[in-house]
N, CA, C and O atoms as a CHARMM CRD file, in Angstrom:
* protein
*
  368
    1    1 UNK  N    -23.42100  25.93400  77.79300 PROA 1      0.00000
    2    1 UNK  CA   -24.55400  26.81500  77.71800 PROA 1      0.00000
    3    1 UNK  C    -25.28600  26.60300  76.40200 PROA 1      0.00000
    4    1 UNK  O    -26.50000  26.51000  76.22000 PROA 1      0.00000
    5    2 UNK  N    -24.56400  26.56300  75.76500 PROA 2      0.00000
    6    2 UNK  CA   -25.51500  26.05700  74.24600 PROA 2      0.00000
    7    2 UNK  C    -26.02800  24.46200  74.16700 PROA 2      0.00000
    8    2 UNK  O    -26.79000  24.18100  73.24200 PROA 2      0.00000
    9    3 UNK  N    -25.76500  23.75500  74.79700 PROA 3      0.00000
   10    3 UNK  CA   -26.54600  22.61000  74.81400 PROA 3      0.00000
   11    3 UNK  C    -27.38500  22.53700  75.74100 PROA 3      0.00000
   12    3 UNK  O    -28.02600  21.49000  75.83500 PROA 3      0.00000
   13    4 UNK  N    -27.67700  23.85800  76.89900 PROA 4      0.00000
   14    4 UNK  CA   -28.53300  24.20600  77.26500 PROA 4      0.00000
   15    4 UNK  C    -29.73300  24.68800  76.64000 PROA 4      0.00000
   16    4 UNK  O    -30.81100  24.10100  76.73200 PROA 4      0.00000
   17    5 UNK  N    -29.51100  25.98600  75.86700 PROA 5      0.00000
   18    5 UNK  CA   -30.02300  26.46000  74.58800 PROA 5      0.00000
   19    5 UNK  C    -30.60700  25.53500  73.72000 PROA 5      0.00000
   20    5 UNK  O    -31.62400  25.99300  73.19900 PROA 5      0.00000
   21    6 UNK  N    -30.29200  24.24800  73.33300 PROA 6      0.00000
   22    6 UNK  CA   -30.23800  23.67600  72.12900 PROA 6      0.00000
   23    6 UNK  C    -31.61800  23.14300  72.82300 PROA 6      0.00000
   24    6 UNK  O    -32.69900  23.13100  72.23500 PROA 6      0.00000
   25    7 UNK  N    -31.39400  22.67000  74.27600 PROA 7      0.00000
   26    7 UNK  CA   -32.42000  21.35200  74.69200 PROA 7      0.00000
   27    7 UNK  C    -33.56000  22.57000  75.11100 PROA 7      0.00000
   28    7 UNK  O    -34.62300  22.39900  74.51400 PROA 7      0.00000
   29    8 UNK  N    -33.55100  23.33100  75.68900 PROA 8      0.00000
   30    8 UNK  CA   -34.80600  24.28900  75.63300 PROA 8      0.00000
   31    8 UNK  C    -35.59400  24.41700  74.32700 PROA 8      0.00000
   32    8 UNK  O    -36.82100  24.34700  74.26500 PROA 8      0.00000
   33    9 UNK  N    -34.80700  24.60200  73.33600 PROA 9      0.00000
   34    9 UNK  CA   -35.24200  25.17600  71.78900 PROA 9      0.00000
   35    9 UNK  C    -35.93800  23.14300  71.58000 PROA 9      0.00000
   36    9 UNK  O    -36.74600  22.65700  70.78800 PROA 9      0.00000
   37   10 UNK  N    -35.52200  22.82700  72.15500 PROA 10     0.00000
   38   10 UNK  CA   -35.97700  21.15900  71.79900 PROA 10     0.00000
   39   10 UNK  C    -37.11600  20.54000  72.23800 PROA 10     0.00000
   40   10 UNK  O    -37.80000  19.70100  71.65100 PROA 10     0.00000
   41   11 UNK  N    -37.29100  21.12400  73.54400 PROA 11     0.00000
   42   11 UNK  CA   -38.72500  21.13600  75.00600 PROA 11     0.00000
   43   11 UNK  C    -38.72700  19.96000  75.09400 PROA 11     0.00000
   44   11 UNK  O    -39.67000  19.30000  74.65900 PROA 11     0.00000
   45   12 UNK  N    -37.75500  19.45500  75.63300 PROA 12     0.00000
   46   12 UNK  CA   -37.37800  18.05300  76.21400 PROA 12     0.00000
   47   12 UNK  C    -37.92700  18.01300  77.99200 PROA 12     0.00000
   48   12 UNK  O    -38.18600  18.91100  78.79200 PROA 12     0.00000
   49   13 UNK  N    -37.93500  16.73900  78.07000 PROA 13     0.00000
   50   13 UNK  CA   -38.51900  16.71800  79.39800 PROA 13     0.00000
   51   13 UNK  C    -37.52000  17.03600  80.53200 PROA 13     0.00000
   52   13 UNK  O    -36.34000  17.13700  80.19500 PROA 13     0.00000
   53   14 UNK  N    -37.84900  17.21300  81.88400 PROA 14     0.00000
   54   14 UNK  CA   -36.94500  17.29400  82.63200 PROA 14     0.00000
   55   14 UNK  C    -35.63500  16.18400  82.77800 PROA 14     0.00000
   56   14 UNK  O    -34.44900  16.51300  82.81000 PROA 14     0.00000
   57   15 UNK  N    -36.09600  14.97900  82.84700 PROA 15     0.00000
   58   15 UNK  CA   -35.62700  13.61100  82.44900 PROA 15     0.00000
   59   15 UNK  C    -33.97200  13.81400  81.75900 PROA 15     0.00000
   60   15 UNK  O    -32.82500  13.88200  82.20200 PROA 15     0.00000
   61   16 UNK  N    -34.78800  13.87000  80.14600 PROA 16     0.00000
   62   16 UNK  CA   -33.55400  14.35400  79.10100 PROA 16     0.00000
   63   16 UNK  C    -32.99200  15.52200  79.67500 PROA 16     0.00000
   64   16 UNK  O    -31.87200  15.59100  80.18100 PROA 16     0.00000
   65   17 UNK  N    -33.81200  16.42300  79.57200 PROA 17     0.00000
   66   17 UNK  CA   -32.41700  17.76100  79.68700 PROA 17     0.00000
   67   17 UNK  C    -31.33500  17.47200  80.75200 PROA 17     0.00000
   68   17 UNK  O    -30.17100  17.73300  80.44700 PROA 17     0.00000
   69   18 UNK  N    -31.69900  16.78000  82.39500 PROA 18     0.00000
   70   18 UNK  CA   -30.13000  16.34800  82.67200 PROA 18     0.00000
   71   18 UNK  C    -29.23700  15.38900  82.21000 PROA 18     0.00000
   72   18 UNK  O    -28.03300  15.31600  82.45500 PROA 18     0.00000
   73   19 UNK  N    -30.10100  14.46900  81.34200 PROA 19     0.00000
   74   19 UNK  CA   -29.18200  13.14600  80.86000 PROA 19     0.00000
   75   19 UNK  C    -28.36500  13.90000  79.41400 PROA 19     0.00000
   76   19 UNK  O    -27.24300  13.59100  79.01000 PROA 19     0.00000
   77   20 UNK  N    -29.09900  14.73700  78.93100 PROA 20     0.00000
   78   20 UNK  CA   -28.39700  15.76300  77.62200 PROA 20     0.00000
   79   20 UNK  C    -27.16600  16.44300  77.98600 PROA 20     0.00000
   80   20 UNK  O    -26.09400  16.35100  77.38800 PROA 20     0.00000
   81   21 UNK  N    -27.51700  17.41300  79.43600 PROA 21     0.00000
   82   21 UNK  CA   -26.35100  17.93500  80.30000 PROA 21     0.00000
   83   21 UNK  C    -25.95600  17.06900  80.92300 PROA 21     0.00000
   84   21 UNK  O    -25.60000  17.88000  81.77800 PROA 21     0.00000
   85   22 UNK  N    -25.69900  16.26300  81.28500 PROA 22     0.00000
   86   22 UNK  CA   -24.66900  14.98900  81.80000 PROA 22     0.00000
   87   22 UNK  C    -23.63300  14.62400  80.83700 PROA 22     0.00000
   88   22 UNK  O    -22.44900  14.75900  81.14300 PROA 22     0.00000
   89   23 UNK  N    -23.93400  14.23800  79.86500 PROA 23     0.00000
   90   23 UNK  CA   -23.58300  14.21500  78.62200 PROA 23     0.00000
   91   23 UNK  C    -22.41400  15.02000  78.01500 PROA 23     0.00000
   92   23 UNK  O    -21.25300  14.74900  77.70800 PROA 23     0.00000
   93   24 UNK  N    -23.17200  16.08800  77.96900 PROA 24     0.00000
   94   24 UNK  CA   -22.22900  17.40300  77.52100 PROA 24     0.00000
   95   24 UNK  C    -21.36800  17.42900  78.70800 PROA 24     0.00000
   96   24 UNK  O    -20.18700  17.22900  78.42400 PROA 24     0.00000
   97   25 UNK  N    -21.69000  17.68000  80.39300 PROA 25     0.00000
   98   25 UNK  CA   -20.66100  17.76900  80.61700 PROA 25     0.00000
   99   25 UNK  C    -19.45700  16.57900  80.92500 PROA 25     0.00000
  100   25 UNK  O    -18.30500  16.86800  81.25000 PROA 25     0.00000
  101   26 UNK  N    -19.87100  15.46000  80.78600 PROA 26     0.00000
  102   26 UNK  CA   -18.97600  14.21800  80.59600 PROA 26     0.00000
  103   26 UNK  C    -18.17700  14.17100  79.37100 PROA 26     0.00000
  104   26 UNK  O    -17.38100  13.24100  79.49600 PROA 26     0.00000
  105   27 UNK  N    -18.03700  14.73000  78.29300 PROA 27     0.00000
  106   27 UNK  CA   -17.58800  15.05200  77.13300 PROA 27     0.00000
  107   27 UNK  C    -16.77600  16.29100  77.44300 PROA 27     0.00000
  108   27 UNK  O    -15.57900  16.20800  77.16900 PROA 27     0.00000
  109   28 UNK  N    -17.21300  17.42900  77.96700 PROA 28     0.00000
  110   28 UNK  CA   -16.06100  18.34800  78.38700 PROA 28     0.00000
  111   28 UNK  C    -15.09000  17.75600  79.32600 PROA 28     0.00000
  112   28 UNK  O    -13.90400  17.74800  78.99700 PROA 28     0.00000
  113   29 UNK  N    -15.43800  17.28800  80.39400 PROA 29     0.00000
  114   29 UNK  CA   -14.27400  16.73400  81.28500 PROA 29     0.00000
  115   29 UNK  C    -13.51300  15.86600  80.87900 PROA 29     0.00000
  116   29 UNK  O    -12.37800  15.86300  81.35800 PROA 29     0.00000
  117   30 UNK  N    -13.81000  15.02200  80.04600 PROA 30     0.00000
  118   30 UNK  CA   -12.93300  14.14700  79.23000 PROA 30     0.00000
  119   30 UNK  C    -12.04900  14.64600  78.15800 PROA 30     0.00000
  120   30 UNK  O    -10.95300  14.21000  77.80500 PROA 30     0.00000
  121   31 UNK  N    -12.91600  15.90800  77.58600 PROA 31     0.00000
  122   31 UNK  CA   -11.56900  16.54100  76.84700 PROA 31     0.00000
  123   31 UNK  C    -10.29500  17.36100  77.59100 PROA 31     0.00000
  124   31 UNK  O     -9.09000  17.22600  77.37800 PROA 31     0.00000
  125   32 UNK  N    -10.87500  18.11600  78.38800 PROA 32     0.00000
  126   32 UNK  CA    -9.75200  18.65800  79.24500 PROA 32     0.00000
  127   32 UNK  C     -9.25900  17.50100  79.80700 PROA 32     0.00000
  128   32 UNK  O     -8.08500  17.61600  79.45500 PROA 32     0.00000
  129   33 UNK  N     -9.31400  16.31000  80.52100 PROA 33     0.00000
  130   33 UNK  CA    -8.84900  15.47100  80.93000 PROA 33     0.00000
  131   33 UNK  C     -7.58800  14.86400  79.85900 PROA 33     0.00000
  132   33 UNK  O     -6.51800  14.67200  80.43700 PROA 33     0.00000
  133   34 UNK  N     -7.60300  14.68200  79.00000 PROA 34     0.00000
  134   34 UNK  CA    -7.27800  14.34400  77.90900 PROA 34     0.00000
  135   34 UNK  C     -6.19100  15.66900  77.34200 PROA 34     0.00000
  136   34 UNK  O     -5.10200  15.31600  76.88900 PROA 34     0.00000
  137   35 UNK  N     -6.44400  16.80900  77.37400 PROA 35     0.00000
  138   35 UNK  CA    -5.60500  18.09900  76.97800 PROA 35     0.00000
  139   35 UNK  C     -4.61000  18.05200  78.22300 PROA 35     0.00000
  140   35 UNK  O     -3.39300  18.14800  78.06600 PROA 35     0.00000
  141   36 UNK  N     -5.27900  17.87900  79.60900 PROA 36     0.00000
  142   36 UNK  CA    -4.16300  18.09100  80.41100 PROA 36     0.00000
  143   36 UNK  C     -2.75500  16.72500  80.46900 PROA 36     0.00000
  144   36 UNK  O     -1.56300  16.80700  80.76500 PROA 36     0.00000
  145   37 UNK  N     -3.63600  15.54700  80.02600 PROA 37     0.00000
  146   37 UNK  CA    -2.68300  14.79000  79.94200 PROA 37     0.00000
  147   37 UNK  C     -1.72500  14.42900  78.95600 PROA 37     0.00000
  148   37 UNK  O     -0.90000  13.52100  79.05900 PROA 37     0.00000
  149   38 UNK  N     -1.91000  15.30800  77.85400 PROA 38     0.00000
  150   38 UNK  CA    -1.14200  15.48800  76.33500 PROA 38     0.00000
  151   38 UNK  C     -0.02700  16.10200  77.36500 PROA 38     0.00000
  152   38 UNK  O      0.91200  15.39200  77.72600 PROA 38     0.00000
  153   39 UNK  N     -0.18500  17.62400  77.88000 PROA 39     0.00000
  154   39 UNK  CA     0.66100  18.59200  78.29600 PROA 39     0.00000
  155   39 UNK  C      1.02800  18.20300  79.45700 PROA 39     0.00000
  156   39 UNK  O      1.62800  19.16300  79.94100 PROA 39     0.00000
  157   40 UNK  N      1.02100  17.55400  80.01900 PROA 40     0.00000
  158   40 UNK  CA     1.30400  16.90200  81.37700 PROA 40     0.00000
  159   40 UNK  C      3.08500  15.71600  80.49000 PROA 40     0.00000
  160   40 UNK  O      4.29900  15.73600  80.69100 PROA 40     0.00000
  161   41 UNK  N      2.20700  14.96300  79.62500 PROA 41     0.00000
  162   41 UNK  CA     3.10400  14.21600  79.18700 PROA 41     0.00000
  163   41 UNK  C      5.00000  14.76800  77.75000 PROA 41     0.00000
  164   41 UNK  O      6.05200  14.23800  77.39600 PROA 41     0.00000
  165   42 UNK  N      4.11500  16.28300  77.48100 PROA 42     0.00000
  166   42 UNK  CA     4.59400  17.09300  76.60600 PROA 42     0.00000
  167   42 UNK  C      5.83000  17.24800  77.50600 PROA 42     0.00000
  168   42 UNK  O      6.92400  16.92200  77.04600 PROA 42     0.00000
  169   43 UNK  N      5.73000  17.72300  78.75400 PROA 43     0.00000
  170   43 UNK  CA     6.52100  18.20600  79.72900 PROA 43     0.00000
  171   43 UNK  C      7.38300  17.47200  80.14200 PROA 43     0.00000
  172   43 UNK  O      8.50000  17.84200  80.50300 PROA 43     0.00000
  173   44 UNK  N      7.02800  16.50600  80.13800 PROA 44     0.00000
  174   44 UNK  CA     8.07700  15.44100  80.25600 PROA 44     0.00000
  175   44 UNK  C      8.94400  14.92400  79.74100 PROA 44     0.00000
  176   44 UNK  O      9.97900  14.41800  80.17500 PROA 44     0.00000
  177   45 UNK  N      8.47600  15.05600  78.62400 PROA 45     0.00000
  178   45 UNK  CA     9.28000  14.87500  77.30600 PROA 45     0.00000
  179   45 UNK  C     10.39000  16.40100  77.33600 PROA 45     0.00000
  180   45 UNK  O     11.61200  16.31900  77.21800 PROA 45     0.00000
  181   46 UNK  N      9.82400  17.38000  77.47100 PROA 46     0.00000
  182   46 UNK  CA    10.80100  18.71100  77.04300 PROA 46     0.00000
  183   46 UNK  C     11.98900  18.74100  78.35500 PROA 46     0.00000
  184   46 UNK  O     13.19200  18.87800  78.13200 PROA 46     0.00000
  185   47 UNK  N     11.45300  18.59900  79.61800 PROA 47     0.00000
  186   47 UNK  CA    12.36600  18.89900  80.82000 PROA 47     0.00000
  187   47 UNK  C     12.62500  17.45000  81.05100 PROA 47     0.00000
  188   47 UNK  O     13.17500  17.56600  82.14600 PROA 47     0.00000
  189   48 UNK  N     12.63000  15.85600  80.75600 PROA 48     0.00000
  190   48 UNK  CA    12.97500  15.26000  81.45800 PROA 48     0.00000
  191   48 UNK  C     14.53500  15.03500  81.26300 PROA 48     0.00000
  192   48 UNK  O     15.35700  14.50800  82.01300 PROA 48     0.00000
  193   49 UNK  N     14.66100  15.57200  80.08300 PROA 49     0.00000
  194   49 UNK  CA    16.47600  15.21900  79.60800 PROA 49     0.00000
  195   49 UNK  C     16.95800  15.92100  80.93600 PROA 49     0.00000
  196   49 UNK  O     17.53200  15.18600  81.73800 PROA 49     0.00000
  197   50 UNK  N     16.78100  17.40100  81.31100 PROA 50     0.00000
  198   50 UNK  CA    16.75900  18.05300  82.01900 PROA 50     0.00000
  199   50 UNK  C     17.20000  17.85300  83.53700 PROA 50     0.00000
  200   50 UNK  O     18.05900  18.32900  84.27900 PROA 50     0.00000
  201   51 UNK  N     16.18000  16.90900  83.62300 PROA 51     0.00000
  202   51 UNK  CA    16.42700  16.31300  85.12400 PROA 51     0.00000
  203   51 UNK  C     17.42100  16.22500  86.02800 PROA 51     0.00000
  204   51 UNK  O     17.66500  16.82500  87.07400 PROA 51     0.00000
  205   52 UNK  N     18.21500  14.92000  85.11600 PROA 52     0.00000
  206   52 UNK  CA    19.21300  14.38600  85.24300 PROA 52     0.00000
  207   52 UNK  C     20.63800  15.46700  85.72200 PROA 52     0.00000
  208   52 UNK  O     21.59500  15.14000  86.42300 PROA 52     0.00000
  209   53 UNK  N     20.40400  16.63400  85.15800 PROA 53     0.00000
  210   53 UNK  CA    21.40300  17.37400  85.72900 PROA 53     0.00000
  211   53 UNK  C     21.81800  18.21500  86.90900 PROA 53     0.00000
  212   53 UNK  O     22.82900  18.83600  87.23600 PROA 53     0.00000
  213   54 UNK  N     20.54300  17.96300  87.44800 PROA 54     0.00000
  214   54 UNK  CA    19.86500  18.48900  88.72400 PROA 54     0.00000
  215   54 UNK  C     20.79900  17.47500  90.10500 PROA 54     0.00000
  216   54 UNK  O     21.27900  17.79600  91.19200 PROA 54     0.00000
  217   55 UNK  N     20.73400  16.58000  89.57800 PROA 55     0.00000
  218   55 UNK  CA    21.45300  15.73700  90.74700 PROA 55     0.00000
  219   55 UNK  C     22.49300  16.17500  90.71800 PROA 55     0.00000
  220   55 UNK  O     22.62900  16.72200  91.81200 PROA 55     0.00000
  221   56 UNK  N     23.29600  16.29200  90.20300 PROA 56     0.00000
  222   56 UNK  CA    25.03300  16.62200  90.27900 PROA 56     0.00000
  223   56 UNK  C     25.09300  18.06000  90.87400 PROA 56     0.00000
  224   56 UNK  O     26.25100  18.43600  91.05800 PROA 56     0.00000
  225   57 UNK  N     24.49500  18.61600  91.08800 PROA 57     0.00000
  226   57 UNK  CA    24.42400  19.63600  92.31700 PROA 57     0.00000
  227   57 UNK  C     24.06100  19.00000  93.27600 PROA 57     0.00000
  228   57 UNK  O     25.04300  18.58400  93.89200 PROA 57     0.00000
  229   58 UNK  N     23.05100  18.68700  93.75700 PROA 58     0.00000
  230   58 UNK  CA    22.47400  17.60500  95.03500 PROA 58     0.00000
  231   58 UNK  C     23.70200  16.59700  95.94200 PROA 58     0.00000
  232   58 UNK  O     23.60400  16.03600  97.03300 PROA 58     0.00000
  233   59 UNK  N     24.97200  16.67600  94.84700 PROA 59     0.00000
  234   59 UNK  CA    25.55800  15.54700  95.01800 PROA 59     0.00000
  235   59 UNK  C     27.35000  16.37600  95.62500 PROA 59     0.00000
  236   59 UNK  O     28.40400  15.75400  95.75800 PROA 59     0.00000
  237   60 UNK  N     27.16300  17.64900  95.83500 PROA 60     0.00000
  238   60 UNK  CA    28.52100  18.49000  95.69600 PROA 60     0.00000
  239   60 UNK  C     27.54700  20.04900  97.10000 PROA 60     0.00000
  240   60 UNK  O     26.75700  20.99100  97.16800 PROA 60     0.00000
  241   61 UNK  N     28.42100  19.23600  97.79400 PROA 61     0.00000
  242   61 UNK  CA    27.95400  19.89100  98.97000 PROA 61     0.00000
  243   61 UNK  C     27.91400  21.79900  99.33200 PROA 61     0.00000
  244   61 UNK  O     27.24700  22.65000  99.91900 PROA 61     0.00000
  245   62 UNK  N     29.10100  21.63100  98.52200 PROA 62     0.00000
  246   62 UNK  CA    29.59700  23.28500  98.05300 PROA 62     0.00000
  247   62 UNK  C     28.02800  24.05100  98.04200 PROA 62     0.00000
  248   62 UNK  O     27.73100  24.92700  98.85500 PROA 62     0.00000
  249   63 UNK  N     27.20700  23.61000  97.09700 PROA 63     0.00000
  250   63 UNK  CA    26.47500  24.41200  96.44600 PROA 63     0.00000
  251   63 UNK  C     25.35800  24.96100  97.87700 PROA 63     0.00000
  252   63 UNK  O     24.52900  25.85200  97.69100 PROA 63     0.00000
  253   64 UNK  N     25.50700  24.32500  99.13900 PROA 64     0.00000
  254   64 UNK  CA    24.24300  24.02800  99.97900 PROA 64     0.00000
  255   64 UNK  C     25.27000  24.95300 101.25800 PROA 64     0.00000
  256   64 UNK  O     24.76100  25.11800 102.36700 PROA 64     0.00000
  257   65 UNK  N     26.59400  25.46400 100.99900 PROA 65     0.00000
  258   65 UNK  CA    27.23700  26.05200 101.93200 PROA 65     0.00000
  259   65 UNK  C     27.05900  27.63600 101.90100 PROA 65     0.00000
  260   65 UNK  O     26.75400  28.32400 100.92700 PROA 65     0.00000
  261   66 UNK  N     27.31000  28.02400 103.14100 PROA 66     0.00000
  262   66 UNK  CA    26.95700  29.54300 103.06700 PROA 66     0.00000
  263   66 UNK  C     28.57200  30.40800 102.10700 PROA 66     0.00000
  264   66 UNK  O     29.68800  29.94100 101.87500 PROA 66     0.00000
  265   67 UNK  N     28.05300  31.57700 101.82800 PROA 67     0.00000
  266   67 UNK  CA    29.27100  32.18100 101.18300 PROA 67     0.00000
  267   67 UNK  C     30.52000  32.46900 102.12000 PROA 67     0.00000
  268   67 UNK  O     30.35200  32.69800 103.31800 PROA 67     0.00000
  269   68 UNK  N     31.85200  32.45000 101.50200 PROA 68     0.00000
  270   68 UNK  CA    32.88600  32.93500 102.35600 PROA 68     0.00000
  271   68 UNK  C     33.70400  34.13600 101.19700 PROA 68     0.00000
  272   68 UNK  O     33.77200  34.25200  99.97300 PROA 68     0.00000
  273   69 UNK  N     34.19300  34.82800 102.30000 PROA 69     0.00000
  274   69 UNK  CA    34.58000  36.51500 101.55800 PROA 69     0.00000
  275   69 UNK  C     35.91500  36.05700 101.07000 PROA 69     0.00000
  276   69 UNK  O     36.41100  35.25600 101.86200 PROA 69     0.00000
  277   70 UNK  N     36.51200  36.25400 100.23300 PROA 70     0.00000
  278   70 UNK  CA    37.78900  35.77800 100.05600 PROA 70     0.00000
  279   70 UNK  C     38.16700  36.86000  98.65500 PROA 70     0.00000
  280   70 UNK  O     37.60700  37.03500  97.57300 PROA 70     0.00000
  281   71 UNK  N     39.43700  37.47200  99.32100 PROA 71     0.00000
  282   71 UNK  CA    39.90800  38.40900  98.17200 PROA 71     0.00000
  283   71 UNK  C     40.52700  37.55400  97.05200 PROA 71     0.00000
  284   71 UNK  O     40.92700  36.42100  97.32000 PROA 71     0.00000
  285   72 UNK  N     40.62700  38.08600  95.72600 PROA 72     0.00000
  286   72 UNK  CA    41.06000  37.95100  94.83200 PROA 72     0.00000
  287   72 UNK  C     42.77400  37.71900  94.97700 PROA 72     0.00000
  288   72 UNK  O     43.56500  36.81300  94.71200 PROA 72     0.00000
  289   73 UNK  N     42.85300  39.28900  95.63800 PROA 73     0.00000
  290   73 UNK  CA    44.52800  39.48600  95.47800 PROA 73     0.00000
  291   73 UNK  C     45.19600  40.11900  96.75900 PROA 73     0.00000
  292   73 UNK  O     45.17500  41.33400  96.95600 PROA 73     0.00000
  293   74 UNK  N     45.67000  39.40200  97.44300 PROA 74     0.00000
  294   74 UNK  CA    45.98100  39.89100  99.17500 PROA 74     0.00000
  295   74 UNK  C     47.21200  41.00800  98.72400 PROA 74     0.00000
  296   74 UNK  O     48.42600  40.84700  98.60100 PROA 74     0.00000
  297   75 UNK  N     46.67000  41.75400  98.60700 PROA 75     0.00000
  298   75 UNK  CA    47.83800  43.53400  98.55900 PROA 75     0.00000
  299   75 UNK  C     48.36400  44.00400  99.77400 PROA 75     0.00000
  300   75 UNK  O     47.49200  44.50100 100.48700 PROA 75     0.00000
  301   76 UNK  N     49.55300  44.01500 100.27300 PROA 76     0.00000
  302   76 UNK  CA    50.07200  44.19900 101.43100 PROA 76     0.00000
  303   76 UNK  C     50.40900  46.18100 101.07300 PROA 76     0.00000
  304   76 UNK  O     50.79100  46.80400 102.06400 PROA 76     0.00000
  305   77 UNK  N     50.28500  46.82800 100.02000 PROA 77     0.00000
  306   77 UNK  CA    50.42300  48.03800 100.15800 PROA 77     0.00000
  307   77 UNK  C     50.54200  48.73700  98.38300 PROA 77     0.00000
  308   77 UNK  O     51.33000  48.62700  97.44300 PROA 77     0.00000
  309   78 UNK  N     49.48900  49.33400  98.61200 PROA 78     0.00000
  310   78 UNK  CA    49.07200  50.00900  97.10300 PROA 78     0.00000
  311   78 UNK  C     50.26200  51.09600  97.01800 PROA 78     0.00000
  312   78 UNK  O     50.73900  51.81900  97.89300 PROA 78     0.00000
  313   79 UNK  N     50.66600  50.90500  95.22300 PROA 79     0.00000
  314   79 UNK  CA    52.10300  51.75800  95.32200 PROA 79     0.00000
  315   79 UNK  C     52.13400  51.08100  93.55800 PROA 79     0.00000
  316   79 UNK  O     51.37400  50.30900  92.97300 PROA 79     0.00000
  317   80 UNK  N     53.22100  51.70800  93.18800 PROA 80     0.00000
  318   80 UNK  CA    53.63100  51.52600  91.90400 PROA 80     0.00000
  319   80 UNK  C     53.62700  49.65000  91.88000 PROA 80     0.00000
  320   80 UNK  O     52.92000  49.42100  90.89800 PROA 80     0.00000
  321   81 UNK  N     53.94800  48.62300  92.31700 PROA 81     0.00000
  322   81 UNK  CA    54.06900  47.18900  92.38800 PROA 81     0.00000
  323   81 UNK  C     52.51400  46.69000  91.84300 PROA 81     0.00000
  324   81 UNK  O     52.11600  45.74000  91.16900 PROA 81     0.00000
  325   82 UNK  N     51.85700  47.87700  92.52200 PROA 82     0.00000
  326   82 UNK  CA    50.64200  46.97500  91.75000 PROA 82     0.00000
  327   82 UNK  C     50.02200  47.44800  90.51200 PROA 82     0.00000
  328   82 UNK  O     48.85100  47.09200  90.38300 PROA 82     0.00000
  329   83 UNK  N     50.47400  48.10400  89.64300 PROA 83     0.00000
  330   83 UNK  CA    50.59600  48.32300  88.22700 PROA 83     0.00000
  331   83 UNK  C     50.56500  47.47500  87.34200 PROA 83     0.00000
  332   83 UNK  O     51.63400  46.88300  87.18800 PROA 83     0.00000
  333   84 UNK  N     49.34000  47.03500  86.36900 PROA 84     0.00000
  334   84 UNK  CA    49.78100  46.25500  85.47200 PROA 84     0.00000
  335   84 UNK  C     50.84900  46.11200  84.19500 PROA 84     0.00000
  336   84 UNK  O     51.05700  46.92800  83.29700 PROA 84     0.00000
  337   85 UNK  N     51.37100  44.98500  84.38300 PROA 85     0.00000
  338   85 UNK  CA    52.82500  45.28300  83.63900 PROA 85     0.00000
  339   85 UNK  C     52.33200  44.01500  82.45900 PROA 85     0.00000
  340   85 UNK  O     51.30600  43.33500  82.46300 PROA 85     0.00000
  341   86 UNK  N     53.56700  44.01300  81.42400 PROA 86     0.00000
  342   86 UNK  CA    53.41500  43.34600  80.33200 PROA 86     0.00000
  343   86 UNK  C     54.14100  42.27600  80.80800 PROA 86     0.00000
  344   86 UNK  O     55.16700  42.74100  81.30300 PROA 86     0.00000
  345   87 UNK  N     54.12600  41.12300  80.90200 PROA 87     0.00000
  346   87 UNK  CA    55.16200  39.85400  80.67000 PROA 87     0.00000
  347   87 UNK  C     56.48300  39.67200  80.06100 PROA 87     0.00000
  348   87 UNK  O     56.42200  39.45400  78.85100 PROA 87     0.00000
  349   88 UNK  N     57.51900  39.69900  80.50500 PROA 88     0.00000
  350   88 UNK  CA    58.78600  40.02700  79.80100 PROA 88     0.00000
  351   88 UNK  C     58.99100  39.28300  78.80800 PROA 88     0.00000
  352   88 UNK  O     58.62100  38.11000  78.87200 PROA 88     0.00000
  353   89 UNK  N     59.67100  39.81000  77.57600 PROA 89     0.00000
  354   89 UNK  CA    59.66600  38.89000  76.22800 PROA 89     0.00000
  355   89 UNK  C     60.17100  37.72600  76.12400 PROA 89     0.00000
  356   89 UNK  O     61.02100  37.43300  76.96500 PROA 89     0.00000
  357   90 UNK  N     59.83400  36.77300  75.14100 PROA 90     0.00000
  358   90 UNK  CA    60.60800  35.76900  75.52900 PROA 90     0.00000
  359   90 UNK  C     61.81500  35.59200  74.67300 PROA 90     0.00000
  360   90 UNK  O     62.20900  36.12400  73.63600 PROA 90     0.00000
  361   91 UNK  N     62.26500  34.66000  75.46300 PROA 91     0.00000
  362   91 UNK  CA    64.04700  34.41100  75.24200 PROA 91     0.00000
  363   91 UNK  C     64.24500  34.09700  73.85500 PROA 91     0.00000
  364   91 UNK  O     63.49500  33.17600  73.52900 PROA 91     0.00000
  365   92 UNK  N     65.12500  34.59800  72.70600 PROA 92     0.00000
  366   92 UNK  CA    65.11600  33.62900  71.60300 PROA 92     0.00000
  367   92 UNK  C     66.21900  32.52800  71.90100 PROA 92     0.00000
  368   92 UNK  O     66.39800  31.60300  71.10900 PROA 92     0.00000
């Protein structure tokens, strides 16, 4: 918009003012072009170590299986037995 501004304040012909705005905007797209490909390449750099660890799941079928219920501790009958106790001392 200001090199809009600028070329009005200038009273350039029709001619120039799009080759002025051509200009300007060929210079913006090239900078964002240019910003996105810094950060495009930034990223690669930060997550590509990253990557690599991604396969070793891909590779262990487990991870792609549905869940199964499985108790901890099969208790055949709650009662004093299941009390936590200390480990008996050891032998000298």
């Amino acid at each position: 918009m200001a090199v809009a501004v600028l070329v009005a304040i200038a009273c350039l012909d029709a001619p120039a003012v799009a080759a002025v705005m051509l200009g300007a905007w060929a210079l913006v797209a090239l900078a964002e072009w240019t910003a996105a490909r810094a950060a495009r390449r930034q990223a690669a750099i930060l997550y590509g170590a990253i990557a690599g660890v991604g396969r070793a799941f891909a590779e262990d079928p487990s991870w792609f299986a549905p869940p199964v219920e499985r108790m901890a501790l099969a208790i055949a009958e709650v009662g004093d037995g299941t009390a936590a106790r200390l480990p008996p001392p050891p032998s000298e």
